[in-house]
GUVO-962205 format. One record per residue (C-alpha): x, y, z negated. Coordinates in steps of 0.1 Angstrom, whole numbers, plus 5000, padded with zeros to 4 digits. Example, Ala and Ser with C-alpha at 12.3 -4.5 7.8 and 13.67 -1.06 7.14 Angstrom:
   px   py   pz
 5123 4955 4922
 5137 4989 4929
***
This chain:
   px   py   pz
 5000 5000 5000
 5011 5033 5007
 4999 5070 4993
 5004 5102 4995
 4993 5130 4970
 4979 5156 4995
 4956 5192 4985
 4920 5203 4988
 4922 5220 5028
 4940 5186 5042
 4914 5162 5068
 4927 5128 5059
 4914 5119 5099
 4927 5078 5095
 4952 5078 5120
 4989 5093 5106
 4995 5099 5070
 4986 5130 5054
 5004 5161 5049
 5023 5160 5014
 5008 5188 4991
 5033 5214 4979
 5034 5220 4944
 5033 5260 4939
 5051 5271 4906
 5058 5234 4893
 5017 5221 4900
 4998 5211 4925
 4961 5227 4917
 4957 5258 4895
 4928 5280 4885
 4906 5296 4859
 4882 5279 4833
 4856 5266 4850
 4871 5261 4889
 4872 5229 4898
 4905 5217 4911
 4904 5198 4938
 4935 5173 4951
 4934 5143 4974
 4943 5110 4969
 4956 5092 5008
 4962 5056 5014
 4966 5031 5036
 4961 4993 5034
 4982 4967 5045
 4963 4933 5057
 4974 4918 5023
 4960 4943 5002
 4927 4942 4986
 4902 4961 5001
 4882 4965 4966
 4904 4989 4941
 4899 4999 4907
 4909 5037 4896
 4918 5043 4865
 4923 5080 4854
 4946 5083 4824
 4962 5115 4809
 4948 5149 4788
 4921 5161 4818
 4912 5123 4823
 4873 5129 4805
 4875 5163 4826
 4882 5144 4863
 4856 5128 4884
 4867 5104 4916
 4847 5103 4953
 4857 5085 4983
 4858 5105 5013
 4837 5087 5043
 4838 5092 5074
 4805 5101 5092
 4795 5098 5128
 4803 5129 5152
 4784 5126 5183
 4792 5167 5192
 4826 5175 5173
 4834 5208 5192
 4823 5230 5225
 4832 5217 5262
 4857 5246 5256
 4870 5247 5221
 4900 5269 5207
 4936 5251 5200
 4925 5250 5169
 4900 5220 5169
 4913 5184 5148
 4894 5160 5170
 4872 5171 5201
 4855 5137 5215
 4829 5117 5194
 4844 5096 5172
 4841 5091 5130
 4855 5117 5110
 4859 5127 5069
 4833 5148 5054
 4812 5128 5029
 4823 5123 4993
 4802 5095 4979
 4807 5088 4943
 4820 5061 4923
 4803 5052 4893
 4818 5023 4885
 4855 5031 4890
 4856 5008 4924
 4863 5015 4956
 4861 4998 4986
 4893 5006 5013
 4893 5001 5051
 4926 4983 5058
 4950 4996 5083
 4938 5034 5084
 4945 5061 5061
 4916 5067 5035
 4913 5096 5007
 4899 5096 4974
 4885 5129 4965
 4890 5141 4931
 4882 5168 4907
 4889 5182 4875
 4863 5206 4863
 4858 5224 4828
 4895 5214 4816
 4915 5234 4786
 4937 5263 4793
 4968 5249 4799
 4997 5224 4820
 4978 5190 4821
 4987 5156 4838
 4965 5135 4853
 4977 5099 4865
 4955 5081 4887
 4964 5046 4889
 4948 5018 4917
 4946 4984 4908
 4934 4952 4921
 4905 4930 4902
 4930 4915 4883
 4944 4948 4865
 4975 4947 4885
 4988 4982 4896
 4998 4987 4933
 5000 5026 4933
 5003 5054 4907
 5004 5089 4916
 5004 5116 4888
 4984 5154 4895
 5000 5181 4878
 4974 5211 4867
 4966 5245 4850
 4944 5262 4839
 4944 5298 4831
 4928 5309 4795
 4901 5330 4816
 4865 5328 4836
 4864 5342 4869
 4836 5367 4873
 4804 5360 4887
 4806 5365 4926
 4796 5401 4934
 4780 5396 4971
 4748 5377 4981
 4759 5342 4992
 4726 5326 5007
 4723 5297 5027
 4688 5284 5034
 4676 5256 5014
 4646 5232 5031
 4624 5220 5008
 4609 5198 5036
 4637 5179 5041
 4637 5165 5007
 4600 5157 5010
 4604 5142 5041
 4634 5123 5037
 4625 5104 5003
 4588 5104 5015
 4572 5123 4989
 4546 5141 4990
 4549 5181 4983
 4555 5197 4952
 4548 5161 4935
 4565 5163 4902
 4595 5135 4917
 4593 5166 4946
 4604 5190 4917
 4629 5170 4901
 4651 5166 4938
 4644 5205 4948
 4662 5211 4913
 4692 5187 4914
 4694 5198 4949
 4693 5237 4942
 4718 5230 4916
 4744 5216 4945
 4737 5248 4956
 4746 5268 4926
 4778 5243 4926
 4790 5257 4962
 4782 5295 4946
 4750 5301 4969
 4734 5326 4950
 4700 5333 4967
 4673 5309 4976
 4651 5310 5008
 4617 5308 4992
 4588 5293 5003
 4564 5311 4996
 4545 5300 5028
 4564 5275 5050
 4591 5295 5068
 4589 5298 5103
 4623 5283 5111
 4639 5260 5139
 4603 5251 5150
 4596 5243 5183
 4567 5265 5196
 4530 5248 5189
 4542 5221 5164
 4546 5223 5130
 4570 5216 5099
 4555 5202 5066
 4538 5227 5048
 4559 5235 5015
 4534 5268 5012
 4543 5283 4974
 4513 5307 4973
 4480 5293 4974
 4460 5312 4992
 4421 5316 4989
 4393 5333 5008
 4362 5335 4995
 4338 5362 5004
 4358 5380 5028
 4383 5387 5004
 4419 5372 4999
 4431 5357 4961
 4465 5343 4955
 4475 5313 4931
 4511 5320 4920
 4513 5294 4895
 4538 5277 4923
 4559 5308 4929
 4562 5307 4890
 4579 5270 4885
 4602 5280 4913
 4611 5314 4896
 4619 5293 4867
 4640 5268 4881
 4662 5296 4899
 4668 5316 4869
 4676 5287 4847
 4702 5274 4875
 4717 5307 4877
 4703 5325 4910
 4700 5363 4913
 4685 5364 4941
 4654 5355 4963
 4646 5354 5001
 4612 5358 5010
 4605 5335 5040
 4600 5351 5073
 4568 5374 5081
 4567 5364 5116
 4582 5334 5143
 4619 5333 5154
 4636 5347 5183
 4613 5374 5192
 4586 5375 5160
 4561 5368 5182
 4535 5347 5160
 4526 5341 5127
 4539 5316 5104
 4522 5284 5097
 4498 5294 5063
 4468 5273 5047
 4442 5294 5031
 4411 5274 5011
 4380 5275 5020
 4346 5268 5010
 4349 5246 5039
 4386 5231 5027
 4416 5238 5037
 4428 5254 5067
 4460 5261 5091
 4446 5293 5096
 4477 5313 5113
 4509 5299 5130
 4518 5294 5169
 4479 5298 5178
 4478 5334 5162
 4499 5365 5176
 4523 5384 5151
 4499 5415 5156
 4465 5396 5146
 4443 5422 5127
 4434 5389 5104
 4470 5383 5095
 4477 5426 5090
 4444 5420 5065
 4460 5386 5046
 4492 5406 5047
 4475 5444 5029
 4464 5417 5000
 4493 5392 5001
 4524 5413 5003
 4516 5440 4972
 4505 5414 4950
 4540 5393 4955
 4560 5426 4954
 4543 5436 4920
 4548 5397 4910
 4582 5394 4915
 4589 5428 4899
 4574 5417 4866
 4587 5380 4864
 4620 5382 4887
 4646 5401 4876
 4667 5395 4902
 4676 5403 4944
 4641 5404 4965
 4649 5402 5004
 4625 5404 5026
 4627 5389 5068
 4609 5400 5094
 4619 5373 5123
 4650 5356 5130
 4676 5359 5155
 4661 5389 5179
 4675 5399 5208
 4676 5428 5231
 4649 5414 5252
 4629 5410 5219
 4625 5447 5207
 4592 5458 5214
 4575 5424 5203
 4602 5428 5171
 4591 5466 5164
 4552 5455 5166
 4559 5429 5146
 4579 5451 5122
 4551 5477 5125
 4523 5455 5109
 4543 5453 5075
 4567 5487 5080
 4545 5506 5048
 4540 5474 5029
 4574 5470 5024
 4588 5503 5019
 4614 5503 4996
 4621 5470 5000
 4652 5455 5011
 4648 5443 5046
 4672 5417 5061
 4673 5399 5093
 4701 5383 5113
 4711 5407 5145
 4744 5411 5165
 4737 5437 5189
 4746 5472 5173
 4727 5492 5204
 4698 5472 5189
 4704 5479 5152
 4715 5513 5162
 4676 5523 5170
 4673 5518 5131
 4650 5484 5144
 4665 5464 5115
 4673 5480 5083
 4700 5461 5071
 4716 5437 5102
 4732 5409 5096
 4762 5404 5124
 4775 5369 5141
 4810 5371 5131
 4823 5367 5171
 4797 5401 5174
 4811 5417 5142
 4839 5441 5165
 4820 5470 5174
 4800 5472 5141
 4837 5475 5119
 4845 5501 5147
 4818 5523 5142
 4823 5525 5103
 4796 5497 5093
 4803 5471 5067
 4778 5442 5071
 4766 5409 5062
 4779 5382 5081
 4765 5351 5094
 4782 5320 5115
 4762 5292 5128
 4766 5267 5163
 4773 5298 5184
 4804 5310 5163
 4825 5283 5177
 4855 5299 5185
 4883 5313 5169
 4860 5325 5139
 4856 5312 5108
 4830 5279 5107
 4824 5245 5088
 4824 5221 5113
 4835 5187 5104
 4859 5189 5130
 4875 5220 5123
 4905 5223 5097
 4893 5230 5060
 4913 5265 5059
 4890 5280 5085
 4863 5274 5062
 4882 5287 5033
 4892 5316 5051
 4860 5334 5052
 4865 5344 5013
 4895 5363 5021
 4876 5379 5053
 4847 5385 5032
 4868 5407 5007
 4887 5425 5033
 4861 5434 5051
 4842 5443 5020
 4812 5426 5036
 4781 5431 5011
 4770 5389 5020
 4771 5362 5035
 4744 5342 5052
 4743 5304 5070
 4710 5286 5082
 4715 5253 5073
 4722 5240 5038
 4704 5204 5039
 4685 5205 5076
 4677 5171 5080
 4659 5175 5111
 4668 5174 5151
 4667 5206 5166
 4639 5226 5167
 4624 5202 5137
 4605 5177 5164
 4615 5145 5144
 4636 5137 5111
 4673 5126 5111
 4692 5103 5084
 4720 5128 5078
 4746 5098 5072
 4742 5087 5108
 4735 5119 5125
 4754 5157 5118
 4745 5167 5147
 4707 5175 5150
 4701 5151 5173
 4730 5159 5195
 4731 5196 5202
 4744 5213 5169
 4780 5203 5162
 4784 5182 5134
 4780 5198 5098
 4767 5231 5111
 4731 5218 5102
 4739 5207 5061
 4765 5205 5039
 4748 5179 5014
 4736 5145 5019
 4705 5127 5004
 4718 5105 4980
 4698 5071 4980
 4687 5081 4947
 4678 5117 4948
 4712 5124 4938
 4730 5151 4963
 4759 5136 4978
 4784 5166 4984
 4809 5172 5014
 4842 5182 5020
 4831 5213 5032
 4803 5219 5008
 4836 5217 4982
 4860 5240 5002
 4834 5266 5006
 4830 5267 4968
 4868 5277 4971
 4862 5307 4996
 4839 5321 4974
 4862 5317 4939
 4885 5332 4964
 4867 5362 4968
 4855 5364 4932
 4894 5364 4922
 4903 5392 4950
 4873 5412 4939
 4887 5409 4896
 4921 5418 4905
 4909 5451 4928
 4887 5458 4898
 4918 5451 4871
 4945 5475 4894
 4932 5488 4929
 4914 5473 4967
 4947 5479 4986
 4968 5464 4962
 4945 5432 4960
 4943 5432 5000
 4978 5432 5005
 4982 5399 4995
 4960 5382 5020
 4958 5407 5045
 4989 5389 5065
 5005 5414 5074
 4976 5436 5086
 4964 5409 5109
 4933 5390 5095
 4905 5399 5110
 4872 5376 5117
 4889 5361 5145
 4925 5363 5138
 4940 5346 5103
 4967 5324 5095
 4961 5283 5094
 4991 5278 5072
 4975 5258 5042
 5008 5265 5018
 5006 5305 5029
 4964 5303 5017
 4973 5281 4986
 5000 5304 4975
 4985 5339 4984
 4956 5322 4960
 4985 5315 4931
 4996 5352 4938
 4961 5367 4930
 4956 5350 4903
 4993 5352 4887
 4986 5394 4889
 4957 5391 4873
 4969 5372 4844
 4998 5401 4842
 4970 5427 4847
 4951 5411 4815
 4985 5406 4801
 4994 5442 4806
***
């Protein structure tokens, strides 16, 4: 058997052994209380060794550390027909992303490729710690030791200071474990997988409070995960919250501070409504969706009732973020239907922060969207003309930018924490935290034998957690590494605060080149620029 100790931002891919991680000042992982530390265990199997190992953890951080394999998943669409140089793999194939746990300390080894085991230390004392992980056969004999050396600094990193969202579907978890909505077992999986979410530092939560009209195919429909029960009687509209309530619950208790109200109106070109049930004396009926325009007089009168009474709501029970979306995704050709959409809610929601994902700045020039949020491959001309905005990256943003494909190098999604704080972007938004669907939603997928969406997303842009087979989330490399990007920024942003911006840019700024499209893949350069923020922050406490 052979291994090699290797970091956090390294693809073990199966093929040649890993790249050797580089202990920075005398350890290989270091951060504050509460980050976890993440290292890499790689091996490779001869035919005479068993395939069935037992891990045993020994040392002071042993009770603190907790093992994954990493799996490879299937690709079908790893990267464009005309990727950058930049790409690990580019033709379909089975590549690392999941980390499946290991309750009982085994793990089963393909033989003649490399293999990683995944593991973290979280919640560890201040302090130099050891941790020796040790591989065994069934008999207790060892065949390979390798010892982790760690620290922990005697301080918390602050909370992260911009809006990190990335939508969460609730339908996916109903559909997936075939429940039926908002059933109490319904509950329990949207809170352990909300608290993933909270794990990778999303901070805001795409709320349902009627199904969001999102990656729909026009005339069909998604579950309904409607919070808001809606009821007419008499010509007039009334509004069961008791829904919106257990969900405002569960996000406080897990730690969110903010809330996205699903979309008013259809994607890419807000068009129609979204689909909403309203009781009847009759029952209950789809009332708008696909068959009713986005400037219906009936949906304008839902809307005068609907939108005050959740505005008012959320101001006495949520003491958080409220952002509100009109449509997804316009376009040029979009902007009347967009500004008559826009139009129907424009005094219901004044003073309210408005949101929507845009990357033309003609478009958001005319004052159509009050607060855009830019593709990072369209981000040029709005950092040119003295904006600072969100950013969002999805399929499209497939070269040269920051993105979390599986088949894509783990500093290009770590990257975007140092963009983020140099470009003092104000958040951070990506579509798909658990879409378990093909595109446009027209059929479910199984998420361990398709990343893809049914072919035409490449793989990992559509979730960054699996469905555990019992309820549990199952995490990914990525979902981890992204976690990093954002304790990242929350370091830059504490050592600006403790001595000055420039000062705290100047140590990931590479040489006044980073830019959205241009940054360094040199893992040891990342890894130590990180040690170097962090070591004049401890000397700025210090101090």
């Amino acid at each position: 058997m052979q291994t090699v100790l290797t970091d956090s931002l390294e693809k073990v891919l199966g093929d040649d052994a890993p790249r050797p991680a580089a202990p920075i000042a005398g350890v290989h992982a270091s951060g504050f209380l509460g980050e976890v530390l993440s290292l890499q265990l790689a091996l490779h199997l001869a035919p005479e060794d068993p395939a069935d190992l037992h891990i045993h953890l020994t040392g002071d951080v042993a009770e603190d550390a907790c093992v994954h394999a990493v799996r490879r998943v299937p690709v079908s669409s790893p990267a464009p027909e005309d990727p950058d140089e930049h790409y690990l793999v580019t033709t379909p194939g089975e590549y690392p992303d999941l980390l499946e746990p290991l309750p009982d300390g085994i793990v089963r080894v393909e033989r003649g490729i490399w293999e990683a085991l995944w593991i973290d230390v979280a919640e560890a004392a201040p302090g130099d710690h050891t941790l020796t992980v040790a591989l065994s056969d069934a008999a207790g004999e060892v065949l390979a030791e390798e010892v982790l050396r760690l620290r922990v600094h005697p301080h918390r990193l602050p909370p992260l200071t911009i809006t990190n969202t990335h939508w969460f579907h609730a339908d996916s978890l109903s559909t997936y474990y075939d429940l039926e909505v908002f059933s109490e077992r319904h509950w329990e999986l949207i809170e352990a997988f909300l608290a993933s979410a909270r794990e990778m530092d999303v901070t805001s939560v795409l709320t349902p409070v009627w199904t969001p009209p999102l990656d729909t195919a026009e005339g069909h429909t998604r579950p309904f995960v409607q919070l808001v029960g809606i009821r007419e009687e008499g010509g007039e509209y009334s509004f069961d919250l008791s829904r919106l309530d257990r969900w405002l619950r569960l996000c406080r208790e897990l730690g969110f501070t903010g809330l996205e109200i699903a979309h008013l109106f259809t994607q890419w070109g807000a068009q129609h409504t979204p689909a909403i049930q309203v009781e009847t004396a009759d029952g209950l009926e789809h009332r708008f969706g696909w068959h009713v325009p986005a400037t219906d007089p009936e949906y304008r009168r839902l809307l005068e009732a609907l939108i005050p009474a959740l505005r008012t709501h959320l101001e006495a029970h949520w003491g958080g973020q409220v952002l509100w979306h009109i449509s997804d995704e316009p376009h040029e050709a979009h902007l009347e239907s967009y500004r008559a959409a826009k139009a129907q809610v424009e005094d219901l929601l004044a003073g309210a922060d408005v949101v929507d994902a845009l990357s033309s700045l003609a478009f958001a020039e005319q004052g159509v969207v009050d607060t855009p949020i830019v593709a990072t491959n369209h981000v040029g001309p709005f950092l040119e003309a003295g904006r600072r905005p969100w950013v969002y990256y999805c399929v499209s943003q497939n070269r040269d930018v920051a993105n979390r494909f599986i088949a894509l190098p783990s500093v290009r999604n770590r990257v975007l924490g140092r963009q983020l704080f140099a470009h003092d972007a104000p958040g951070f938004l990506h579509w798909g935290f658990n879409f378990w669907w093909s595109q446009f939603a027209l059929r479910p997928i199984d998420p361990f034998e398709d990343t893809c969406a049914g072919g035409p997303f490449f793989g990992g842009d559509a979730f960054v957690v699996y469905p555990g087979p019992d309820g549990t989330p199952w995490l990914s490399v990525r979902h981890r590494v992204f976690a990093q990007a954002m304790a990242d920024h929350r370091a830059l942003t504490w050592l600006a605060e403790l001595t000055d911006r420039p000062s705290a840019t100047a140590l990931i700024d590479e040489g006044g080149t980073l830019t959205y499209s241009s940054f360094s893949y040199d893992v040891e350069e990342h890894l130590r620029a990180r040690a170097a923020v962090d070591g004049r922050i401890l000397a700025a406490l210090e101090g």
